[in-house]
C-alpha positions in Angstrom: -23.3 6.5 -38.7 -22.0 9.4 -41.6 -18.5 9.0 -42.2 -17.8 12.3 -40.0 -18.7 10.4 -36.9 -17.3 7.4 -38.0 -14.0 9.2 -38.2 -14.3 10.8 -34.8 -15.1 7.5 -33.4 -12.4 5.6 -34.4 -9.7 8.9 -33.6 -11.5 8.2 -30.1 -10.0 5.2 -30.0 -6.9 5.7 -31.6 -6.3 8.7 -29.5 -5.7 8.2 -26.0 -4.9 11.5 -23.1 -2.2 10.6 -20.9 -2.5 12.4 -17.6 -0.1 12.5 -14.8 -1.5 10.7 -12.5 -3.7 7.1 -13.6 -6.6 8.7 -14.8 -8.9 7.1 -18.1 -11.5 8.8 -20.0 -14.8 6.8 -21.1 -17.6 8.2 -23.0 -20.7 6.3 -23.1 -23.5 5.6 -25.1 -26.0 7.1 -23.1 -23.8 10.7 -23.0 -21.8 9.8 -19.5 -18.5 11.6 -19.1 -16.4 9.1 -17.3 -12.8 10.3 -15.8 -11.8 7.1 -13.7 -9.0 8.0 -11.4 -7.0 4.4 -10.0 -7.1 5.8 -6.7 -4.8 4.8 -3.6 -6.9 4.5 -0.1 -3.7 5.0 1.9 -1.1 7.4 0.4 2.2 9.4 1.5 2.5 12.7 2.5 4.0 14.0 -0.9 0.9 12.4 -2.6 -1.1 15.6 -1.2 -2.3 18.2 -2.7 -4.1 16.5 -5.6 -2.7 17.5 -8.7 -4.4 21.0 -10.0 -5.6 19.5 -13.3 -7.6 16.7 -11.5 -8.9 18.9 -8.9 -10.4 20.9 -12.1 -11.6 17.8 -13.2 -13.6 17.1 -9.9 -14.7 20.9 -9.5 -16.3 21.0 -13.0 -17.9 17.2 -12.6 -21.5 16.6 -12.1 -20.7 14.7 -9.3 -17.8 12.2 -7.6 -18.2 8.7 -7.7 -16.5 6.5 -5.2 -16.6 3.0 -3.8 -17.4 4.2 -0.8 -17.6 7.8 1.2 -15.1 7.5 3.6 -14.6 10.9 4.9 -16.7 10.3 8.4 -15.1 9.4 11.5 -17.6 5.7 12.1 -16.1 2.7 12.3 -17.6 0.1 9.9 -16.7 -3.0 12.7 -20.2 -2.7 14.5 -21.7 -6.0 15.6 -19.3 -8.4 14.3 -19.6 -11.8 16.1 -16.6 -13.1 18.0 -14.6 -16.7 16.9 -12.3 -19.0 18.7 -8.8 -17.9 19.3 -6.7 -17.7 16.4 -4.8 -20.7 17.1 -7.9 -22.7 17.2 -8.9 -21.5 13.8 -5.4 -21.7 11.5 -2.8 -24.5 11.3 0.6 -24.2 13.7 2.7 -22.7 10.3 0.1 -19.9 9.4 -0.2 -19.1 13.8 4.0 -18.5 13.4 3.7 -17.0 10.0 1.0 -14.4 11.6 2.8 -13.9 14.9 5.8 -12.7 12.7 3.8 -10.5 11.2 2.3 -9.2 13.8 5.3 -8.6 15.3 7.2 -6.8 12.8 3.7 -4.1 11.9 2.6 -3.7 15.6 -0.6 -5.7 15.0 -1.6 -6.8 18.8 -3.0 -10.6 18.5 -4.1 -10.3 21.8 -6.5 -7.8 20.6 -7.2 -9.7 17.4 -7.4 -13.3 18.6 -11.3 -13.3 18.2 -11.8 -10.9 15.1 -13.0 -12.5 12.0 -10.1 -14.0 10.2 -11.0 -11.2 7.3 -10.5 -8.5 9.4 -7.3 -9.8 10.6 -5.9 -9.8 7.1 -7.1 -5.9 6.8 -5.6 -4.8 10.0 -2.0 -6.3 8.8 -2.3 -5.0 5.0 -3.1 -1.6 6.8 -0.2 -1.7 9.2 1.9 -2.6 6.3 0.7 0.4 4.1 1.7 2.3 7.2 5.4 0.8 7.2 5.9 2.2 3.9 4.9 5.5 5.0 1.1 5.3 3.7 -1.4 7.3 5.9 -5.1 7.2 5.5 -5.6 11.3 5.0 -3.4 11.0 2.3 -5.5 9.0 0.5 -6.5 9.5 -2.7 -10.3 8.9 -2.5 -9.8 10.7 0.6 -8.5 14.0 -0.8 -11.2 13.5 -3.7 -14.1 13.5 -1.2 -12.3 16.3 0.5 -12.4 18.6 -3.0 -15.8 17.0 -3.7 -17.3 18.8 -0.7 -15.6 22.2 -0.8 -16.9 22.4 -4.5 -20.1 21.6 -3.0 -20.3 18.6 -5.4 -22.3 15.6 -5.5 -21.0 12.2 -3.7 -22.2 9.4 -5.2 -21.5 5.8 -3.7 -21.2 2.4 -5.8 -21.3 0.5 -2.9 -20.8 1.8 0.8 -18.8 0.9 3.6 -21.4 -1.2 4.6 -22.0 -3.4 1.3 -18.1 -3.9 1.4 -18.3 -5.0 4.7 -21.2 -7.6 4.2 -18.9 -9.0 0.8 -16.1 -9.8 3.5 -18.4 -11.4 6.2 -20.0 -13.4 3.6 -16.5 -15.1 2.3 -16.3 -18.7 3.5 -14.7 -19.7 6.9 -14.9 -16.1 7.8 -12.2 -14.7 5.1 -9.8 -17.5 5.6 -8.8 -17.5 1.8 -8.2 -13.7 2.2 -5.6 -13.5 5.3 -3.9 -17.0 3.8 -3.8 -14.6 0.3 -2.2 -11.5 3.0 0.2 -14.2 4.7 1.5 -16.2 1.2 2.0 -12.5 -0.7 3.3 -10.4 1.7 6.3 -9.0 0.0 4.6 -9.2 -3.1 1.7 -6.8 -1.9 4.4 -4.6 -0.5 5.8 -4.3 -3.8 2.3 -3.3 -5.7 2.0 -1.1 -3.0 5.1 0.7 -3.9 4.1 0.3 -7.5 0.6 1.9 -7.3 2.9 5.0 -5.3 5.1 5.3 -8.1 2.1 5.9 -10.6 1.2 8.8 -8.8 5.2 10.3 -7.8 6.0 9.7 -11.1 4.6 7.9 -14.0 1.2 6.1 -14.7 1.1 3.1 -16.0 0.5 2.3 -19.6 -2.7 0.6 -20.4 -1.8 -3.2 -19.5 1.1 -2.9 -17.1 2.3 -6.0 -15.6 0.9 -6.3 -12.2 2.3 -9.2 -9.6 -0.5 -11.5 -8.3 -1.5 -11.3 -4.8 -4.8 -13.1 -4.9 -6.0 -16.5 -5.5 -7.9 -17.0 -8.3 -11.2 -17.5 -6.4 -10.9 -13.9 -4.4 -9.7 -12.1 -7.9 -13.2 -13.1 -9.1 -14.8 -11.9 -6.3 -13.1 -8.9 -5.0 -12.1 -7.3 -8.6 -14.5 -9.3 -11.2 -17.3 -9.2 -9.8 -17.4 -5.6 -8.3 -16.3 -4.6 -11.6 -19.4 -6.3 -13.6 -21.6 -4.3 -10.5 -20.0 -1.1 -11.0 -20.5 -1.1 -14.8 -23.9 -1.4 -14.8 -24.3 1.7 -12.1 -22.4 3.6 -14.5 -24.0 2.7 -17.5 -27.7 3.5 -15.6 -26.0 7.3 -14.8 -28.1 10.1 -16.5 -25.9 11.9 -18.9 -23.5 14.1 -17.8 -19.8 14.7 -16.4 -18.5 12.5 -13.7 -15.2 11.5 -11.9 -14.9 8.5 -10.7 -12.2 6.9 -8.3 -11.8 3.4 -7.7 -8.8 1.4 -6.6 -6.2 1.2 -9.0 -6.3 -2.5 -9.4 -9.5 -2.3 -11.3 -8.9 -0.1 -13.9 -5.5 -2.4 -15.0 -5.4 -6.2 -15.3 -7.9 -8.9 -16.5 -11.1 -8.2 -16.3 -10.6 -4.3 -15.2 -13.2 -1.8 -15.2 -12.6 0.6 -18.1 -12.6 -2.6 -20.9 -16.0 -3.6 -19.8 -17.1 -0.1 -20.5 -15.4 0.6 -23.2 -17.6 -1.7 -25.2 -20.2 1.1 -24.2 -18.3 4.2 -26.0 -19.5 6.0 -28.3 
């Protein structure tokens, strides 16, 4: 390397732009553009419209990259198999701990007593999102797919509703760990959630921001770690060009996160 790139290497990494809303930019070795945008899939009503300079950023991409393309109106709950009731499945304290719950967000047992215990935990992590005032059109991803397609851009998946789908039906005892994570961190999650809104109403977070835990240790490595590693190679296999990419905000922050595994890939 001559000493003129070797001097706009290391400014690269020196030199970091801070945007208003928790946005990083990668550049890789095989000439990817990468803006990653911590995006929230639920958001508030003051978290819309996108702000201009990343809707610039999505208009002038190659294409948007996103976990998954949520925009269409089908449900991804097709075929699931039915379980014995929920009282059958957790222990007396978690059954009280959930009918509390359930009570307080609206959830109707009745019409979740045979659900996997997965989706369970989903339905009362969304209903909580929707407490504090979090709507699904509001979403980030959501808006980004919305720009994406006016601009007449190209949506690119990492994974797809339905690979997300077959990750949670293949966790043991059908998700147990994952609604026992939802019911043992409630208020904690409600707190990140109110966290993750405050780095797009009003600051984003530095580069290693403290973050409360709310899963185990086991579910972190699958549900963060893992996806991470997967995504990382897409990336790295794009062909060279400019491209926006949102994932949820918890991968791009914490151990393990997203941009440090491709960082080792910048130029």
């Amino acid at each position: 390397m001559g000493l003129f790139q070797s001097i706009k290497s290391s400014l690269r990494t020196l030199i970091h732009r801070r945007y208003s809303w928790p946005g990083i930019d990668i550049r890789l070795s095989g000439g990817q553009q990468l803006h990653l945008v911590g995006s929230i899939h639920m958001g508030t009503r003051d978290m819309s419209p996108l702000p201009p300079a990343l809707i610039a950023k999505i208009q002038h991409a190659d294409a948007l990259i996103v976990e998954a393309d949520i925009s269409g109106s089908e449900t991804p709950f097709n075929d699931l198999p039915e379980y014995a009731p929920l009282k059958e499945r957790l222990t007396a304290e978690q059954f009280l701990q959930l009918e509390k719950l359930a009570d307080e967000t609206g959830v109707s047992l009745a019409l979740s007593d045979r659900q996997p215990l997965w989706q369970v935990a989903m339905i009362l992590q969304a209903m909580q999102a929707q407490q504090l005032g979090l709507r699904p059109q509001y979403g980030i991803d959501y808006q980004m797919l919305h720009c994406a397609r006016e601009a007449n851009l190209q949506i690119t998946e990492l994974e797809g509703a339905d690979s997300q789908i077959a990750l949670l039906r293949e966790l043991p005892d059908n998700g147990r760990v994952l609604l026992e994570d939802t019911l043992t961190h409630w208020h904690t999650n409600a707190r990140l959630l109110q966290m993750m809104i405050g780095w797009w109403m009003e600051q984003p977070p530095n580069e290693a921001p403290s973050l409360p835990n709310t899963f185990s240790h086991s579910l972190y490595d699958l549900l963060m770690h893992q996806r991470n590693l997967a995504w990382q190679q897409k990336l790295q296999a794009l062909p060279p060009g400019r491209y926006v990419v949102a994932v949820g905000a918890l991968h791009l922050y914490g151990e393990g996160n997203l941009p440090s595994m491709l960082k080792a890939r910048q130029t």
